[in-house]
N, C-alpha and C positions, 0 to 999 in steps of 0.2 A: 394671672389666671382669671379669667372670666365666670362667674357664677350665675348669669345669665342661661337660659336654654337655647340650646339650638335652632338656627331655621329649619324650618323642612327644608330636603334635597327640593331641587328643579326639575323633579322627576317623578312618576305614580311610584306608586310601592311595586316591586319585582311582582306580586299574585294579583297585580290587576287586570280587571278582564280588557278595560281599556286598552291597556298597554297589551294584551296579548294580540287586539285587533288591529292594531299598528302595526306589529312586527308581521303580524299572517299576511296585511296588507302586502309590507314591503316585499316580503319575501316571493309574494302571487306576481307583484309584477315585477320582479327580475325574473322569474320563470316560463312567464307568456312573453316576456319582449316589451315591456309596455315601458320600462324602466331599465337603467343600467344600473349596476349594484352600487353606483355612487348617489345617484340619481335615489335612488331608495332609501340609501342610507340618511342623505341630507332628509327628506321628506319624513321619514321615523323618526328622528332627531327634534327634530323642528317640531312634528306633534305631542311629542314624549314633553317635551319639556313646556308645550304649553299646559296639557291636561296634567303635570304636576304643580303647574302656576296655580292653574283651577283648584287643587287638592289644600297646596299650601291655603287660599283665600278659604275656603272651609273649614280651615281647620283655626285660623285666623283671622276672622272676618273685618275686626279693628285696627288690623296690623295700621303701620303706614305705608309700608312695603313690603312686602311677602316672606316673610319670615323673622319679620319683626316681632317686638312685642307691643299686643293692645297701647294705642296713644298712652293711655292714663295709667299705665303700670309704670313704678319708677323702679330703675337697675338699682343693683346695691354697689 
């Protein structure tokens, strides 16, 4: 068992406004035709998981990978 904390997910938190403007996004353009709901899908995806890359480095700015712990923390 690991007694280490968890990374953050690769994802904003479900009430972020970010994320809510992703999905309004994808969703506007499978409705005008601008996009196919694949085509939307990939694109919310791909931004969802960057702006939670963003979230994790704020929340860990030391990491050495995004949901690490600070260099200088030793695990037990």
């Amino acid at each position: 068992m690991r007694d280490s904390p968890m990374p953050s997910p690769p994802f904003p938190p479900p009430d972020s406004a970010v994320l809510q403007i992703i999905v309004r996004n994808a969703v506007e353009a499978v409705r005008s035709g601008e996009a196919t709901v694949e085509e939307a899908i990939l694109h919310a995806a791909v931004h969802g998981w960057y702006e939670g890359h963003i979230a994790g480095e704020d929340e860990c700015p030391g990491c050495d990978f995004r949901g690490a712990l600070p260099k200088s923390t030793r695990r037990s």
